[in-house]
LOMAR-260375 format. One record per residue (C-alpha): residue in one letter; x negated, y negated, z. Coordinates in steps of 0.25 Angstrom, whole numbers, m for minus. Example, Ala and Ser with C-alpha at 12.3 -4.5 7.8 and 13.67 -1.06 7.14 Angstrom:
! residues 2
PT;rest;x;y;z
PT;A;m49;18;31
PT;S;m55;4;29
//
This chain:
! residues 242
PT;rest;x;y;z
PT;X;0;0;0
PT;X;m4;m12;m3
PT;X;m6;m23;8
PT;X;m1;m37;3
PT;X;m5;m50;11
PT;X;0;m64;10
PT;X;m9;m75;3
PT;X;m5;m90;4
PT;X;m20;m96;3
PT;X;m24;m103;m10
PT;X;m37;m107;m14
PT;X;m43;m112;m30
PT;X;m45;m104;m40
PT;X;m58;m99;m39
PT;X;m67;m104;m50
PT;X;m78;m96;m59
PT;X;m70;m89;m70
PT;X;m63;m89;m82
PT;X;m56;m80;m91
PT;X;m51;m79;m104
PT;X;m38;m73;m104
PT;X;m30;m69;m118
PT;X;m18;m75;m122
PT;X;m6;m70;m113
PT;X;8;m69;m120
PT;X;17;m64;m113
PT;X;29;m75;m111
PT;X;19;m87;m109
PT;X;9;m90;m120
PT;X;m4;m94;m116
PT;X;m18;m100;m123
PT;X;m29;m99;m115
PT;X;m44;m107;m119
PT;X;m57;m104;m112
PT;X;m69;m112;m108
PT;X;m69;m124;m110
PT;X;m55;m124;m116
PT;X;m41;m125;m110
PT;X;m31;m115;m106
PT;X;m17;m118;m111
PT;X;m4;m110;m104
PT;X;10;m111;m110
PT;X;22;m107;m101
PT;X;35;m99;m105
PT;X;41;m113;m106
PT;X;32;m118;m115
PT;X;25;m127;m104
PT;X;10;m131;m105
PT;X;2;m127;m93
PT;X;m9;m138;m92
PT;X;m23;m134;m98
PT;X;m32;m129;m88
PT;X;m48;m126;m87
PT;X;m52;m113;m89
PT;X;m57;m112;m75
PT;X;m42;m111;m73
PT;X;m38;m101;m85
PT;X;m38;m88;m78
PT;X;m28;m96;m67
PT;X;m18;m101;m78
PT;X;m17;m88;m84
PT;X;m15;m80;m74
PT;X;m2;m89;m71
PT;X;2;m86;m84
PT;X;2;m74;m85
PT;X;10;m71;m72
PT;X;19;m83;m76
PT;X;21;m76;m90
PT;X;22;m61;m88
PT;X;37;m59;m93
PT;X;50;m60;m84
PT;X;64;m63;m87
PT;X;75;m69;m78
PT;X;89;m64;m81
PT;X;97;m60;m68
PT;X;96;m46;m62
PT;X;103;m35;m54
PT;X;101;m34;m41
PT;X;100;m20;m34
PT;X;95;m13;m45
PT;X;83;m3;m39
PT;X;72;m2;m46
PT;X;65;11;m46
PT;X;48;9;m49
PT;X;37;17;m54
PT;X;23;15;m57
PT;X;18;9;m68
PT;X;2;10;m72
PT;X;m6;4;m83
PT;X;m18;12;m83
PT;X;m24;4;m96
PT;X;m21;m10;m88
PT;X;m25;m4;m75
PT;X;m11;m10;m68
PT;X;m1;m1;m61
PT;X;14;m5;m55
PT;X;27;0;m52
PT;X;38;m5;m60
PT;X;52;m2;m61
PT;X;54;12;m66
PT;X;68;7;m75
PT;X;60;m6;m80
PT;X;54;m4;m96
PT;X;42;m8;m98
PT;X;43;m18;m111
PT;X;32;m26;m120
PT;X;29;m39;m117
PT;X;18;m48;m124
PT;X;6;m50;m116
PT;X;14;m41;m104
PT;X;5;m28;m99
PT;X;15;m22;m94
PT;X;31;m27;m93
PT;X;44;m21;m86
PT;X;57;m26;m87
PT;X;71;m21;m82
PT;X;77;m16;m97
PT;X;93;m20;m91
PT;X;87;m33;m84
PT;X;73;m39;m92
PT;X;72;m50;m80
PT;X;64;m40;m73
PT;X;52;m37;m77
PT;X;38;m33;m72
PT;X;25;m39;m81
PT;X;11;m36;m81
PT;X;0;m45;m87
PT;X;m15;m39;m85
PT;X;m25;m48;m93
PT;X;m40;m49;m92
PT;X;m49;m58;m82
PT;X;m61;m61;m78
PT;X;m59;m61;m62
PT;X;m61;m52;m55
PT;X;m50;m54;m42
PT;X;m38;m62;m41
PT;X;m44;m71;m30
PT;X;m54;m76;m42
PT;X;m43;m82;m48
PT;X;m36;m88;m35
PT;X;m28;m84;m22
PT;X;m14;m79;m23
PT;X;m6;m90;m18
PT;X;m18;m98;m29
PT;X;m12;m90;m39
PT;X;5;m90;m36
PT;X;4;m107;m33
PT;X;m3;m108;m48
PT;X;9;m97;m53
PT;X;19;m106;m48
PT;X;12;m119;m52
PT;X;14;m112;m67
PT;X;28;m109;m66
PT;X;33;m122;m60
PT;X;27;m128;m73
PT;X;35;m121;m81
PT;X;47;m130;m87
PT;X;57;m118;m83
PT;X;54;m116;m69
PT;X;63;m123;m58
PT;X;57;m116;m46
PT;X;45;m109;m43
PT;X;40;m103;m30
PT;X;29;m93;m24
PT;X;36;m83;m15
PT;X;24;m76;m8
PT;X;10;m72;m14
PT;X;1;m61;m10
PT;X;m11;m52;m12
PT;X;m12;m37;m10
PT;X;m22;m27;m13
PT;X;m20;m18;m23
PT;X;m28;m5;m29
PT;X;m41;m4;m23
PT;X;m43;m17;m16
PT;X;m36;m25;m28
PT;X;m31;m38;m24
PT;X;m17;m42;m30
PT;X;m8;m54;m29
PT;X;7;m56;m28
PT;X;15;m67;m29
PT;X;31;m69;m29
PT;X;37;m81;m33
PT;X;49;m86;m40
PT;X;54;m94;m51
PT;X;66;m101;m53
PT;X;68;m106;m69
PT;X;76;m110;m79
PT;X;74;m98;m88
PT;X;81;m89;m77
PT;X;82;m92;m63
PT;X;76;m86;m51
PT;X;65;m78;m55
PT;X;56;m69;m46
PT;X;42;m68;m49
PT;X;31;m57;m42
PT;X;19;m57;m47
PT;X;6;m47;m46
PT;X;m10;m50;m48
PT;X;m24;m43;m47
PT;X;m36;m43;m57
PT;X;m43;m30;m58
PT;X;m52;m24;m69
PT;X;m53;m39;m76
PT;X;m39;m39;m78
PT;X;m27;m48;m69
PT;X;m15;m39;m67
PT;X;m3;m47;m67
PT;X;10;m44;m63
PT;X;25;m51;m64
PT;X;37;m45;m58
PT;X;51;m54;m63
PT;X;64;m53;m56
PT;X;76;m62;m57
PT;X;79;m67;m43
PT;X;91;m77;m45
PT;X;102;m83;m32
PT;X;111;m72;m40
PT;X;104;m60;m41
PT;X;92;m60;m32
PT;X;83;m50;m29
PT;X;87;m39;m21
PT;X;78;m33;m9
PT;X;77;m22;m17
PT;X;72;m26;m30
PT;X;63;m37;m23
PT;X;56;m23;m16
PT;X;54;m19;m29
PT;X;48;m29;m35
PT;X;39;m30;m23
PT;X;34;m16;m25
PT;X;31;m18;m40
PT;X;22;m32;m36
PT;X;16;m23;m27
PT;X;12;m11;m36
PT;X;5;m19;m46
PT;X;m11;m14;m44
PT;X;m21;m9;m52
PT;X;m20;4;m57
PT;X;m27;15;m49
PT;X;m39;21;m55
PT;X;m38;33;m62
//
């Protein structure tokens, strides 16, 4: 079992790095330039991110890619029991458990994607791209990391709301350190959104999960279902060595 600690400290990114990252498209397109040159992000809304340093690249795109991995908003069923198994990519080296009635569906730019065939607004994502780092702390503390998430979704043009629930770190597999963050996103292009979120870098590569759930005044989660959902954030690891 892993243990799972609160953090509420923050501190800057630490400096020393860059990275090059391919072009990500999975619902946000993004052009990134090295050196000397800028980094330029475009939101699902079709709102400019202002240019950044590359000494901040590998910081935007991170963002990015957890702000993009794919999730609708439509309303839910509440009550439904989800029933989960495991799910292991041997070739991305990522392992979870994911809802054993959920397909699994092709996404652009999407290593892995989930979604409920009767209700689509559920879905579980997984993004793995390669980095240079060689530890999440390299690139900042967890709470570092969910105030610059929000930070992104407050400037897109269709959120009304946004807040961090809780953030946390846990150890996974061998020692592996993890971060989790819950927060939630109130929009115009769907309501009340629940967002958890997953992240660890092992092998030169940052694992990065999303985990989408309508959570409207109408038809909020249920104690069950949340359980659930909790259980997947929690499974996400590397995959054991064979």
């Amino acid at each position: 079992m892993s243990a799972i600690s609160s953090v509420s400290c923050s501190s800057p990114l630490q400096n020393g790095f860059s990275q090059r990252l391919p072009s990500i498209s999975i619902n946000t397109p993004l052009q990134l330039k090295t050196r000397n040159r800028s980094l330029i992000v475009s939101s699902n809304d079709n709102e400019l991110i202002p240019t950044y340093s590359t000494r901040r690249a590998l910081n935007v795109s991170i963002l990015t890619v957890l702000l993009s991995i794919p999730f609708s908003s439509s309303a839910i069923a509440i009550g439904e029991v989800l029933e989960l198994e495991r799910y292991t990519d041997s070739a991305e080296g990522f392992t979870l458990l994911k809802p054993s009635s959920w397909s699994k569906v092709d996404k652009a730019g999407a290593t892995a994607l989930f979604q409920d065939a009767n209700k689509g607004s559920n879905n579980v994502g997984v993004v793995v791209i390669p980095v240079k780092i060689t530890t999440l702390s390299q690139f900042g503390t967890p709470q570092f990391v969910a105030d610059k998430l929000i930070l992104a979704e407050k400037r897109k043009e269709s959120t009304k709301e946004a807040e961090v629930v809780s953030v946390s770190e846990r150890t996974g597999e061998g020692g592996l350190q993890v971060y989790e963050f819950e927060y939630k996103v109130d929009s115009t292009r769907g309501g009340l959104k629940r967002i958890l979120s997953a992240a660890f870098v092992a092998s030169g590569k940052l694992y990065l999960l999303n985990i989408a759930h309508s959570d409207g005044l109408e038809s909020p989660i249920d104690p069950d279902r949340r359980n659930t959902l909790e259980q997947i954030l929690h499974s996400f690891d590397i995959a054991p060595s064979t």
